[in-house]
PQR file with spaces between the fields and no chain letter, atoms N, CA, C, O and H, PARSE charges and radii, in Angstrom:
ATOM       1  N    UNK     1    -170.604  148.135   74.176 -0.4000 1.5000
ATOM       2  CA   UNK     1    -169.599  147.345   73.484 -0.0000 2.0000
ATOM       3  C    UNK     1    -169.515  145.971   74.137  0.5500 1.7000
ATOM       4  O    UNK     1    -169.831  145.876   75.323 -0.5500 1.4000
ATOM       5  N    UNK     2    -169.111  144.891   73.451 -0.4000 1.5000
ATOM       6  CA   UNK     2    -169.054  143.740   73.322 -0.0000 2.0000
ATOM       7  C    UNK     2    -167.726  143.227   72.770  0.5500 1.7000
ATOM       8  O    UNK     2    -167.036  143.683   71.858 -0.5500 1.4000
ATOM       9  H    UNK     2    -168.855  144.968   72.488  0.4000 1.0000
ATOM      10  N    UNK     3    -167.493  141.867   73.772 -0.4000 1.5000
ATOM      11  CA   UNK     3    -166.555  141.221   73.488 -0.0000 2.0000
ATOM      12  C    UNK     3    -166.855  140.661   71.842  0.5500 1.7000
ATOM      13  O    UNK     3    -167.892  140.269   71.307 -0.5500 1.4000
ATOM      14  H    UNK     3    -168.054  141.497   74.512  0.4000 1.0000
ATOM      15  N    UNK     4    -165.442  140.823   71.322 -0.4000 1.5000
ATOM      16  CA   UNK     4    -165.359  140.515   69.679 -0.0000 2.0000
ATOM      17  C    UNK     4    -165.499  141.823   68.487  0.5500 1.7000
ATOM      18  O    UNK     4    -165.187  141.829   67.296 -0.5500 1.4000
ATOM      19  H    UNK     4    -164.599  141.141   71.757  0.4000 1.0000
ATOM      20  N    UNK     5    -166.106  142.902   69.363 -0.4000 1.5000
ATOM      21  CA   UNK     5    -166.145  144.223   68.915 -0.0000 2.0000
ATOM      22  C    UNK     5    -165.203  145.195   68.131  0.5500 1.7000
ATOM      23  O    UNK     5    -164.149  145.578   68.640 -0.5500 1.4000
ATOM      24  H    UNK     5    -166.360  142.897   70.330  0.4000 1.0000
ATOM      25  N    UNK     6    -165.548  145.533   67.053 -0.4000 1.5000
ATOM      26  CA   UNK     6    -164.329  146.528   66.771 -0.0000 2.0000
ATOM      27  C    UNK     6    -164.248  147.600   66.481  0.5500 1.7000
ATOM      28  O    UNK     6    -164.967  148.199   65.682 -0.5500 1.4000
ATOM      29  H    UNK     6    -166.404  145.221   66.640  0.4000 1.0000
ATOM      30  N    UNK     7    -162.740  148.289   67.507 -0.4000 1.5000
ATOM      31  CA   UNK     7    -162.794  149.693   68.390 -0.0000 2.0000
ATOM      32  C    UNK     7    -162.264  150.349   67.479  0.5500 1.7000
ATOM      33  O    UNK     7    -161.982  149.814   66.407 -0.5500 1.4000
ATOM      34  H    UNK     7    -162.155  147.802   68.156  0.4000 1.0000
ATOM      35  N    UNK     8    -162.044  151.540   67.711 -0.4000 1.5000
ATOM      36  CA   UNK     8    -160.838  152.642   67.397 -0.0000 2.0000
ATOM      37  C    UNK     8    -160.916  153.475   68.616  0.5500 1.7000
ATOM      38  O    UNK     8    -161.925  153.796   69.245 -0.5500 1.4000
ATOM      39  H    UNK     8    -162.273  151.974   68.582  0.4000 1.0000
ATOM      40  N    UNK     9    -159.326  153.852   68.905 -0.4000 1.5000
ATOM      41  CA   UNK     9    -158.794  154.534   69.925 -0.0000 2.0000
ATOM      42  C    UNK     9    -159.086  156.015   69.583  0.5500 1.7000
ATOM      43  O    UNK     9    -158.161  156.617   69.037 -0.5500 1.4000
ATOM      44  H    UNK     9    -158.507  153.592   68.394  0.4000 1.0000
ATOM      45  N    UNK    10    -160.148  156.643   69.802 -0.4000 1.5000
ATOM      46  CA   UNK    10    -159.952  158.054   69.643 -0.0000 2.0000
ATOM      47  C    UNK    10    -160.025  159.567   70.505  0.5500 1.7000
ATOM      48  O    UNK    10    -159.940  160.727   70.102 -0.5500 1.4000
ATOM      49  H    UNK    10    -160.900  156.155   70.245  0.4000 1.0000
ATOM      50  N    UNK    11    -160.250  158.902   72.062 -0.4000 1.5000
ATOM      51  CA   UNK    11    -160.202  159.574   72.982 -0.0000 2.0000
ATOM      52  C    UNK    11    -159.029  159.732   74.369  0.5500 1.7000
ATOM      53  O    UNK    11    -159.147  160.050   75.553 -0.5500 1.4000
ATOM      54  H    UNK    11    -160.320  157.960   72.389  0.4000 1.0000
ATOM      55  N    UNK    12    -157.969  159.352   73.549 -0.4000 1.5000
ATOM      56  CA   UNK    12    -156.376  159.336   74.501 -0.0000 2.0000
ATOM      57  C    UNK    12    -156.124  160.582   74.564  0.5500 1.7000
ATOM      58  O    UNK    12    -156.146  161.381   73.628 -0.5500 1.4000
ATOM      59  H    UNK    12    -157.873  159.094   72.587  0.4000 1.0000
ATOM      60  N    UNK    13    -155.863  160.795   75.731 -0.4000 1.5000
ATOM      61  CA   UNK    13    -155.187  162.224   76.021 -0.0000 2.0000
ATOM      62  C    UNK    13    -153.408  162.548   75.537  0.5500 1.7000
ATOM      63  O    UNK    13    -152.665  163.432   75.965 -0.5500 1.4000
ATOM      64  H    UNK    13    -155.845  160.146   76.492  0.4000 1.0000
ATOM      65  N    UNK    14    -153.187  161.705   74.733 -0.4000 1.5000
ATOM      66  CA   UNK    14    -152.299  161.845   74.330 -0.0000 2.0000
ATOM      67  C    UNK    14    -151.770  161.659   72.334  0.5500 1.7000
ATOM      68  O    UNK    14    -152.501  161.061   71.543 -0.5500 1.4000
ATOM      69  H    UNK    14    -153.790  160.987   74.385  0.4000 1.0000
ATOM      70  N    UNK    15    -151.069  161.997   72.115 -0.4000 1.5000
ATOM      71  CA   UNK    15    -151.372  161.960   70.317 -0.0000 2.0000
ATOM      72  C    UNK    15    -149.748  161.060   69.977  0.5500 1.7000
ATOM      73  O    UNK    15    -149.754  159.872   69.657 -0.5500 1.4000
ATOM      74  H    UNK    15    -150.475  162.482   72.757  0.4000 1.0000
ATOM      75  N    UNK    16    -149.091  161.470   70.048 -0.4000 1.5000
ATOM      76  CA   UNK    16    -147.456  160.619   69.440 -0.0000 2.0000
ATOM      77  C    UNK    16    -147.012  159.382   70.474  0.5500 1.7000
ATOM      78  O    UNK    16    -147.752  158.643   71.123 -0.5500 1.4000
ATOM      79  H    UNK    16    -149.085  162.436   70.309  0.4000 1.0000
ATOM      80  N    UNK    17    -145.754  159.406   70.415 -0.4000 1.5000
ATOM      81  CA   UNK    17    -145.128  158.448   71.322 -0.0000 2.0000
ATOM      82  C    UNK    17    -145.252  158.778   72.915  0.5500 1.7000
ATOM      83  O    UNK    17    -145.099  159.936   73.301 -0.5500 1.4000
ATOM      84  H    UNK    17    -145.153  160.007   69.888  0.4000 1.0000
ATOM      85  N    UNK    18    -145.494  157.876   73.691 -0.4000 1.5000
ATOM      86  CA   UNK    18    -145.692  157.823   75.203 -0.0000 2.0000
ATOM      87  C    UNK    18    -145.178  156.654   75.681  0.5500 1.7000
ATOM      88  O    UNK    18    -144.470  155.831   75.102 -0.5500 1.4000
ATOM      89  H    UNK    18    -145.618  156.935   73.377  0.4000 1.0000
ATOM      90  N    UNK    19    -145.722  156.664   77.104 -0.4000 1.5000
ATOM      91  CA   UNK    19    -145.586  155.338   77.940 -0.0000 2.0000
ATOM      92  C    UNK    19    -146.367  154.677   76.938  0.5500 1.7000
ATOM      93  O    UNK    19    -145.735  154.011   76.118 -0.5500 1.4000
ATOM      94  H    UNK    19    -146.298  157.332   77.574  0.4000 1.0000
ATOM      95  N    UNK    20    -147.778  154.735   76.826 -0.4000 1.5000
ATOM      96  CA   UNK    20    -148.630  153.512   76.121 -0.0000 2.0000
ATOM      97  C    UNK    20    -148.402  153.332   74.704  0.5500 1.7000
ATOM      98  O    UNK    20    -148.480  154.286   73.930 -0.5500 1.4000
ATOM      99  H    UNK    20    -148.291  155.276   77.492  0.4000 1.0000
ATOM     100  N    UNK    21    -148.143  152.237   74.349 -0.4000 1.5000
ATOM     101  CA   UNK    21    -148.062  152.040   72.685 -0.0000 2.0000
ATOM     102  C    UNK    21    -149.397  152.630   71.878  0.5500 1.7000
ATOM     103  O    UNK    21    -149.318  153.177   70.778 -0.5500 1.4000
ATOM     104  H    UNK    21    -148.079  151.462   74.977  0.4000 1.0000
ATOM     105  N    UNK    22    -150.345  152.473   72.441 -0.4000 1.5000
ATOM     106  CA   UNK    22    -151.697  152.732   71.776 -0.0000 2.0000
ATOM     107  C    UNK    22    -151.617  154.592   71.665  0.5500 1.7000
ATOM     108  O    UNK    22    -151.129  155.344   72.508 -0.5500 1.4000
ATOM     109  H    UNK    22    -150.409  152.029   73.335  0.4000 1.0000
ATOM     110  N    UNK    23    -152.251  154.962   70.375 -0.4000 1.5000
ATOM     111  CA   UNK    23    -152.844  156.200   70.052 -0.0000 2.0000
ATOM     112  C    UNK    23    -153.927  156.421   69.988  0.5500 1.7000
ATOM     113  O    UNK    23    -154.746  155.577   70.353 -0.5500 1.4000
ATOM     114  H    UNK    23    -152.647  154.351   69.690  0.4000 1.0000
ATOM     115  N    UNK    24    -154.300  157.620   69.507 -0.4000 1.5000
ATOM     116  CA   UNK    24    -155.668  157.819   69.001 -0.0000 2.0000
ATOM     117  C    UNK    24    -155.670  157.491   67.469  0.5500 1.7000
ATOM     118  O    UNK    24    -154.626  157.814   66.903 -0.5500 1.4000
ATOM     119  H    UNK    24    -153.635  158.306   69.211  0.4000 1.0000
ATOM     120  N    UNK    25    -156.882  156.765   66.480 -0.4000 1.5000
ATOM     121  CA   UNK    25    -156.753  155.978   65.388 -0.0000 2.0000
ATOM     122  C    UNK    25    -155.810  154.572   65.539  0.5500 1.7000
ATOM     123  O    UNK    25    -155.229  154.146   64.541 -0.5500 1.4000
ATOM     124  H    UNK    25    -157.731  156.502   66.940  0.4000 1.0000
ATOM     125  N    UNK    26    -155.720  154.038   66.547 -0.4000 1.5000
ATOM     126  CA   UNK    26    -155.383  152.633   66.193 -0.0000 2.0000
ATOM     127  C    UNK    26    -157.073  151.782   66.377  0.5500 1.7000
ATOM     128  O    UNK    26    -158.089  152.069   67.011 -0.5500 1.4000
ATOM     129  H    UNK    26    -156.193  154.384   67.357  0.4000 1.0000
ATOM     130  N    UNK    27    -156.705  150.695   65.502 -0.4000 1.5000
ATOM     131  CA   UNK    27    -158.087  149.865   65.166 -0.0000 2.0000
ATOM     132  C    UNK    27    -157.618  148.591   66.456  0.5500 1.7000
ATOM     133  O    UNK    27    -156.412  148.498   66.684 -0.5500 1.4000
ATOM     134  H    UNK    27    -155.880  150.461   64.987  0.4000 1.0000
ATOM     135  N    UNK    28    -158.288  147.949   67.004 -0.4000 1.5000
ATOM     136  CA   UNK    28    -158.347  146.790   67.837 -0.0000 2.0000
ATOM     137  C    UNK    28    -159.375  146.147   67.573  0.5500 1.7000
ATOM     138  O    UNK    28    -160.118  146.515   66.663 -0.5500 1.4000
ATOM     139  H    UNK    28    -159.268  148.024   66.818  0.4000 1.0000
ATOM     140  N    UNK    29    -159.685  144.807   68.482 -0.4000 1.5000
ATOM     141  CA   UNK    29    -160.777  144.194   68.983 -0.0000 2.0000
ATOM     142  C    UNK    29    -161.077  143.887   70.452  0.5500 1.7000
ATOM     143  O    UNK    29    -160.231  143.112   70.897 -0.5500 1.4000
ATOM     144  H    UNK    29    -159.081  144.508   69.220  0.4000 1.0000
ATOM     145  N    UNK    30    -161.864  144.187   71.217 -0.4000 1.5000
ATOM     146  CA   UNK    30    -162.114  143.570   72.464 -0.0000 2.0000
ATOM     147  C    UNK    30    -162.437  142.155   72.839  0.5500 1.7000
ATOM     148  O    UNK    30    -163.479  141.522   72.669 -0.5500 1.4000
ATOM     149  H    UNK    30    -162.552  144.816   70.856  0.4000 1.0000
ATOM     150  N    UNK    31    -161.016  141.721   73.528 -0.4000 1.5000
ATOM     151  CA   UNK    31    -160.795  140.509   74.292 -0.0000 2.0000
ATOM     152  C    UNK    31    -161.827  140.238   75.632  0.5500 1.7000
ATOM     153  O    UNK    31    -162.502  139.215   75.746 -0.5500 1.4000
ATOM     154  H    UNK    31    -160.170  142.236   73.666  0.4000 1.0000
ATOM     155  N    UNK    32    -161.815  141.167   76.454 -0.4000 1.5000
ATOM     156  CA   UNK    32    -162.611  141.303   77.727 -0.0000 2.0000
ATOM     157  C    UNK    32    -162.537  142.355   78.438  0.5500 1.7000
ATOM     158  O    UNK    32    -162.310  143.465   77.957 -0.5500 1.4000
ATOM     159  H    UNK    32    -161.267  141.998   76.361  0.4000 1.0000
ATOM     160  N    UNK    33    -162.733  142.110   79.757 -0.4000 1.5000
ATOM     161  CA   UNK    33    -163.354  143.376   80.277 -0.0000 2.0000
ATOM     162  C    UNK    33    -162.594  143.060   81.737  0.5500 1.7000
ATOM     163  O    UNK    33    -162.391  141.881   82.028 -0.5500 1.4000
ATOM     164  H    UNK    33    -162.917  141.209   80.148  0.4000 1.0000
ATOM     165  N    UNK    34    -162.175  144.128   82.652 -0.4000 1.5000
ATOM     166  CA   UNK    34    -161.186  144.076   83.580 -0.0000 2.0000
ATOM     167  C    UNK    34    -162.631  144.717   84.346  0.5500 1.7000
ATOM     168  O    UNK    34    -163.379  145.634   84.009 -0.5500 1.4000
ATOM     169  H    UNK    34    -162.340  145.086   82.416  0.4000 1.0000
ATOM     170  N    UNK    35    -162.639  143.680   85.658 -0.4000 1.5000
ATOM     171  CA   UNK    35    -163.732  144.202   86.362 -0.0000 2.0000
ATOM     172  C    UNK    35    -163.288  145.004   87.180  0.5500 1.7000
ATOM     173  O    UNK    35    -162.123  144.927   87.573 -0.5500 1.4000
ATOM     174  H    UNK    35    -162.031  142.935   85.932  0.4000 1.0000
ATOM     175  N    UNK    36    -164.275  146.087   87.667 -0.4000 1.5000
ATOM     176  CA   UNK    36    -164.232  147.242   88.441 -0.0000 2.0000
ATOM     177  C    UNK    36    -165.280  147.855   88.929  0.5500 1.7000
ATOM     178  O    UNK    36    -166.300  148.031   88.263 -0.5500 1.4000
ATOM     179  H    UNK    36    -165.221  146.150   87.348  0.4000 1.0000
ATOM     180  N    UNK    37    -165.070  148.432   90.732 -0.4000 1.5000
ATOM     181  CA   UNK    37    -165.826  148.624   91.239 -0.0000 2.0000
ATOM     182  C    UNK    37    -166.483  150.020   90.910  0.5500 1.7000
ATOM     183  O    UNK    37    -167.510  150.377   91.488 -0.5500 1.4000
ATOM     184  H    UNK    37    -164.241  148.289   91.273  0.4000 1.0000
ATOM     185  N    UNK    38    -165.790  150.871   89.867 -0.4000 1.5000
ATOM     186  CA   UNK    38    -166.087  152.170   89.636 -0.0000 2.0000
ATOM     187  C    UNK    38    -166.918  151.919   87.971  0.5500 1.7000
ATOM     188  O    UNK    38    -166.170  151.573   87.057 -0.5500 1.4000
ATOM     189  H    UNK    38    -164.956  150.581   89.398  0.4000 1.0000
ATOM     190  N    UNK    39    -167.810  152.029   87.784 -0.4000 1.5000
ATOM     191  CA   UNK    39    -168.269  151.818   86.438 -0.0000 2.0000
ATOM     192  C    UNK    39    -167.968  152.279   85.558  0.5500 1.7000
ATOM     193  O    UNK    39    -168.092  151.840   84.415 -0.5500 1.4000
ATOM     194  H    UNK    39    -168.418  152.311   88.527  0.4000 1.0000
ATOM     195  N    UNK    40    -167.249  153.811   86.084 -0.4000 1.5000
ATOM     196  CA   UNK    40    -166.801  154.888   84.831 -0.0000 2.0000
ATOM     197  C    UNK    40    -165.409  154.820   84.140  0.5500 1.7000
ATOM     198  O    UNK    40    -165.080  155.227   83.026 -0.5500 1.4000
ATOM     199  H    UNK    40    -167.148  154.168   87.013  0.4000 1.0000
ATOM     200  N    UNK    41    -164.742  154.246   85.026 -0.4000 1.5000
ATOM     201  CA   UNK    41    -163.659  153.863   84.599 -0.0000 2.0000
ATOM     202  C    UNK    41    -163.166  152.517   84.612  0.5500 1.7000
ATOM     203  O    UNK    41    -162.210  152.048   85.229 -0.5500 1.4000
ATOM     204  H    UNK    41    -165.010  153.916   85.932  0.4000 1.0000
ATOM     205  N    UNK    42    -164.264  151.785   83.553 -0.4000 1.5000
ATOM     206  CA   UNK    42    -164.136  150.012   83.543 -0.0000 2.0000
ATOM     207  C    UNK    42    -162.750  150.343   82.212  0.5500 1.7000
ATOM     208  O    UNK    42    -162.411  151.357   81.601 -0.5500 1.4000
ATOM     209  H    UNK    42    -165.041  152.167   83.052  0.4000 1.0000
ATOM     210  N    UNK    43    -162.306  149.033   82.218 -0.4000 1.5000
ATOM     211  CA   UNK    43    -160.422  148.872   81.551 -0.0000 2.0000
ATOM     212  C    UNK    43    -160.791  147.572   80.937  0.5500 1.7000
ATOM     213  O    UNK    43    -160.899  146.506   81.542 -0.5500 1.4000
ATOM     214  H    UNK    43    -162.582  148.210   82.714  0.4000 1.0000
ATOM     215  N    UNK    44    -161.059  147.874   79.054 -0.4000 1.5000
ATOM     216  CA   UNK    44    -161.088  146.480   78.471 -0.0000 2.0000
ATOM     217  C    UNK    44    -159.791  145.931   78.112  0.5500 1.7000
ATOM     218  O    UNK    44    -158.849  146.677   78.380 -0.5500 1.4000
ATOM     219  H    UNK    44    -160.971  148.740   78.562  0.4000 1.0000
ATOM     220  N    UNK    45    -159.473  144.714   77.526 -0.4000 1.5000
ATOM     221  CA   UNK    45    -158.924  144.132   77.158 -0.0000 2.0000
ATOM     222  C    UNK    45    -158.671  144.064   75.752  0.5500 1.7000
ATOM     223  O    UNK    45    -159.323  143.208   75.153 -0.5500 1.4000
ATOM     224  H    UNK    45    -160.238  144.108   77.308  0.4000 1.0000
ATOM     225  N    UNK    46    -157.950  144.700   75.146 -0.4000 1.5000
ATOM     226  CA   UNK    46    -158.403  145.030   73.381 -0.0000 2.0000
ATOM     227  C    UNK    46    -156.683  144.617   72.873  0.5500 1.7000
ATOM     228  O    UNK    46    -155.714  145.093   73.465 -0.5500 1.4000
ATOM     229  H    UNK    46    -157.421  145.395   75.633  0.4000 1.0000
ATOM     230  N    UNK    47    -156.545  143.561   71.563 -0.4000 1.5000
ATOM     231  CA   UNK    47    -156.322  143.335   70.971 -0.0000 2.0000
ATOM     232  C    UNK    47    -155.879  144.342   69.707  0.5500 1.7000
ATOM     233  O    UNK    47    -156.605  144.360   68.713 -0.5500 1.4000
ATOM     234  H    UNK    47    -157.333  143.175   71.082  0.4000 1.0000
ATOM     235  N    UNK    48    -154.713  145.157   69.755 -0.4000 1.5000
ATOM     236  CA   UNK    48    -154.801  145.783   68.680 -0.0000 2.0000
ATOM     237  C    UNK    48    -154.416  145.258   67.211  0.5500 1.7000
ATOM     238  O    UNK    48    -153.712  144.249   67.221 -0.5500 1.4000
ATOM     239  H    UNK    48    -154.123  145.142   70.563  0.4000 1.0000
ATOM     240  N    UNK    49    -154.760  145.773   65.945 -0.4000 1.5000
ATOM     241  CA   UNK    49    -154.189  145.346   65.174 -0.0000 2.0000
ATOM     242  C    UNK    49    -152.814  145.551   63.833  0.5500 1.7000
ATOM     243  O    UNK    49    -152.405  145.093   62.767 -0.5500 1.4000
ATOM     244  H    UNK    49    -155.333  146.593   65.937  0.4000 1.0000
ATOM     245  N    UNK    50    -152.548  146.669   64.959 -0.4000 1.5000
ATOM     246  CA   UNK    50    -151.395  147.269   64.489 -0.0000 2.0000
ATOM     247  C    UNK    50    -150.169  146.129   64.664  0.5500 1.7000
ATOM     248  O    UNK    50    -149.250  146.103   63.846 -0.5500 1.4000
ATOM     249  H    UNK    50    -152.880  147.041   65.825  0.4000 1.0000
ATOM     250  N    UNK    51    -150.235  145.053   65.953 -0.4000 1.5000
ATOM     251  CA   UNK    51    -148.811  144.470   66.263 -0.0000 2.0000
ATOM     252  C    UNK    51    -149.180  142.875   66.869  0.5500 1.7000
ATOM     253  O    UNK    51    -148.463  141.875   66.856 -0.5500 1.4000
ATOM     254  H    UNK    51    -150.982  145.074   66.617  0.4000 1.0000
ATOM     255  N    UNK    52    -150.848  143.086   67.501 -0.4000 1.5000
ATOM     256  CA   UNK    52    -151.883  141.683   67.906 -0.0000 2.0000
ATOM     257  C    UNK    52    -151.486  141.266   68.857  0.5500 1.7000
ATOM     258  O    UNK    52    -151.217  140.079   69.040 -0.5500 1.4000
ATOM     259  H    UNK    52    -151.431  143.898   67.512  0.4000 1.0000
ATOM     260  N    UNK    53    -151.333  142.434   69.901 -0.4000 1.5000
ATOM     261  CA   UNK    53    -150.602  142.519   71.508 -0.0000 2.0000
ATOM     262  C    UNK    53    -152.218  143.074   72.240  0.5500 1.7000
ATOM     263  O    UNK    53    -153.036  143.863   71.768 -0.5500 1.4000
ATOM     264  H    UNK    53    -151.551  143.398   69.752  0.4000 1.0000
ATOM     265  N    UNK    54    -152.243  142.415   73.360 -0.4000 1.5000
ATOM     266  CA   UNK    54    -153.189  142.884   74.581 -0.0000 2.0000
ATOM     267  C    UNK    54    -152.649  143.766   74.779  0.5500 1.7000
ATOM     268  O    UNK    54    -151.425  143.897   74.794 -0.5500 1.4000
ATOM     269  H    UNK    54    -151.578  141.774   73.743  0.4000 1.0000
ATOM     270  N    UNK    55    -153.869  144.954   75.069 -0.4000 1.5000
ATOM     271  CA   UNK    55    -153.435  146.472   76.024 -0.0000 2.0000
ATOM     272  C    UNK    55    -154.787  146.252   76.566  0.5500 1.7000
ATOM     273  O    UNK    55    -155.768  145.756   76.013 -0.5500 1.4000
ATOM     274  H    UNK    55    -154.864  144.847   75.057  0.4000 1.0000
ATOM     275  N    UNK    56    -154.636  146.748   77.833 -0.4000 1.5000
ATOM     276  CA   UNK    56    -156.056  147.537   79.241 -0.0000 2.0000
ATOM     277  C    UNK    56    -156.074  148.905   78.373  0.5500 1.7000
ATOM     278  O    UNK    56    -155.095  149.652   78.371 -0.5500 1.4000
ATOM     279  H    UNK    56    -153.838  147.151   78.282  0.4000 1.0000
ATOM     280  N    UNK    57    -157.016  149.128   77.782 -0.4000 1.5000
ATOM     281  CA   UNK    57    -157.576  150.181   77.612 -0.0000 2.0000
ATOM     282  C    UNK    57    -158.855  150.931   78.063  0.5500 1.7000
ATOM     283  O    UNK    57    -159.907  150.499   77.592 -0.5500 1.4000
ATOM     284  H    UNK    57    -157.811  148.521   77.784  0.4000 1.0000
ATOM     285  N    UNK    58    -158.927  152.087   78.983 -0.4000 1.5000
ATOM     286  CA   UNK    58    -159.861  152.361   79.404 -0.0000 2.0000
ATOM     287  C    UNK    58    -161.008  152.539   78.067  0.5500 1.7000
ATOM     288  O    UNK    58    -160.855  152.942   76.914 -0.5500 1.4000
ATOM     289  H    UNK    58    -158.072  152.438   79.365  0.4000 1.0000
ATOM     290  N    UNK    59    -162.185  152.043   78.809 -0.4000 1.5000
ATOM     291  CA   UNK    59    -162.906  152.197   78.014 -0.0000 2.0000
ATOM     292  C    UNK    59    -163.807  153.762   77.294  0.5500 1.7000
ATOM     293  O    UNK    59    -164.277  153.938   76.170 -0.5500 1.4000
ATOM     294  H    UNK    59    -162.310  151.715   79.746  0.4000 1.0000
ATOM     295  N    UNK    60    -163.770  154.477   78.239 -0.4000 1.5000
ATOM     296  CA   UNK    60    -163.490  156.118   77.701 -0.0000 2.0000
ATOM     297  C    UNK    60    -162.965  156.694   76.353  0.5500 1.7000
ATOM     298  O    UNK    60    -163.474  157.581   75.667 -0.5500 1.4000
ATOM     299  H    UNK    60    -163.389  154.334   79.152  0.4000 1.0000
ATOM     300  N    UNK    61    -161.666  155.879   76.104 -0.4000 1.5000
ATOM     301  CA   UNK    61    -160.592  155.845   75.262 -0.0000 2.0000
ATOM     302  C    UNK    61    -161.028  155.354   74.105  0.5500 1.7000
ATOM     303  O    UNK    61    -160.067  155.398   73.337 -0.5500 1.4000
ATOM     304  H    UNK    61    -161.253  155.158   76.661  0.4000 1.0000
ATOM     305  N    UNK    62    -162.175  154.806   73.440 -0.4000 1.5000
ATOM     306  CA   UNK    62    -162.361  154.059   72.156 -0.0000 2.0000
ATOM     307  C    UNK    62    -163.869  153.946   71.918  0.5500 1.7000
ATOM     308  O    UNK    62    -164.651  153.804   72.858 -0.5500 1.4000
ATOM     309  H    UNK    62    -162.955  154.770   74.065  0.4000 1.0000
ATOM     310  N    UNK    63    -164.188  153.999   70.876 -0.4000 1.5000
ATOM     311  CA   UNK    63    -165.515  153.777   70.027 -0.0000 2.0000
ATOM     312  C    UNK    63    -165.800  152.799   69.247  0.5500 1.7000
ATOM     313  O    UNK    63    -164.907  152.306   68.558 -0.5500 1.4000
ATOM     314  H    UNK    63    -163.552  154.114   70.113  0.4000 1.0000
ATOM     315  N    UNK    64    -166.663  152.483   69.213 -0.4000 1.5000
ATOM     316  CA   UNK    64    -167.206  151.128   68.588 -0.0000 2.0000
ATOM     317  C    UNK    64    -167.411  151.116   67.119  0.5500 1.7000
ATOM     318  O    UNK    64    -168.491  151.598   66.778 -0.5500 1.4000
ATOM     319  H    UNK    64    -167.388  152.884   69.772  0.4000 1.0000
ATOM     320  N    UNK    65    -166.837  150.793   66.401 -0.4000 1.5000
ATOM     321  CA   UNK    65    -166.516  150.422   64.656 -0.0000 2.0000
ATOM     322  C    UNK    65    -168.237  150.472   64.355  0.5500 1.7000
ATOM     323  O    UNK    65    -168.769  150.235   65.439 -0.5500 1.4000
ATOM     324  H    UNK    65    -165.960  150.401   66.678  0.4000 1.0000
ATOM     325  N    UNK    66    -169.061  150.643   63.527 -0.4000 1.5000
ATOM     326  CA   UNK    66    -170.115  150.728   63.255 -0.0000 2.0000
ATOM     327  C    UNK    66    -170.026  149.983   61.631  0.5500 1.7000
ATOM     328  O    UNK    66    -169.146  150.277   60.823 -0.5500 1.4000
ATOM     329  H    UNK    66    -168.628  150.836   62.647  0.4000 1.0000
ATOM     330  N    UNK    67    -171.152  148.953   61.362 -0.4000 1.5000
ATOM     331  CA   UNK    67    -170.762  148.333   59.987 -0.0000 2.0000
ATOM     332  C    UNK    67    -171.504  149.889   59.051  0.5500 1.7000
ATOM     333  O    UNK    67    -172.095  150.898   59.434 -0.5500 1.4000
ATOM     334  H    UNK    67    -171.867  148.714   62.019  0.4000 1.0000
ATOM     335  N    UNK    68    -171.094  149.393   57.790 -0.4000 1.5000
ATOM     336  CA   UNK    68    -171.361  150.761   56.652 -0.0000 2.0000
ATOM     337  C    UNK    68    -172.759  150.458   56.246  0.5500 1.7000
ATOM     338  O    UNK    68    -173.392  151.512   56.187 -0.5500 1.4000
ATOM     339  H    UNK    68    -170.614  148.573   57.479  0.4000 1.0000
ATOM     340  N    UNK    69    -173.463  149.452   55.953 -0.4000 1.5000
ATOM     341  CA   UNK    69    -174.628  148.850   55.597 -0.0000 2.0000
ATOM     342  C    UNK    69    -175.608  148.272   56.770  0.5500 1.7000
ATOM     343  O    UNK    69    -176.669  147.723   56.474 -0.5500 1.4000
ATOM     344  H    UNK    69    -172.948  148.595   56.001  0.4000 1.0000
């Protein structure tokens, strides 16, 4: 994934209301990338478009929009 990319949240360990505003099925875009010394758990910068607020979302947490054509 790539900055400008677009995600969907579908690997949160969580499903309704929480601490994090984000669910699983919200759509975003990736802003950037929060560097880290652990590779597995790098934390992007994603833009959702439910409200067009920054969240750190681990990157674990979301999949990359694929075009239909």
């Amino acid at each position: 994934m790539e900055v400008g990319d677009m995600v969907k949240i579908y690997n949160a360990p969580f499903e309704g209301g929480s601490l994090f505003v984000y669910k699983n099925g919200d759509l975003g875009i990736i802003r950037g990338w929060l560097k880290s010394s652990c590779k597995p758990h790098t934390t992007c910068i994603v833009i959702l478009l439910k409200d067009f607020k920054e969240y750190h979302i681990p990157y674990g947490y979301m999949k990359k929009m694929e075009p239909l054509c």
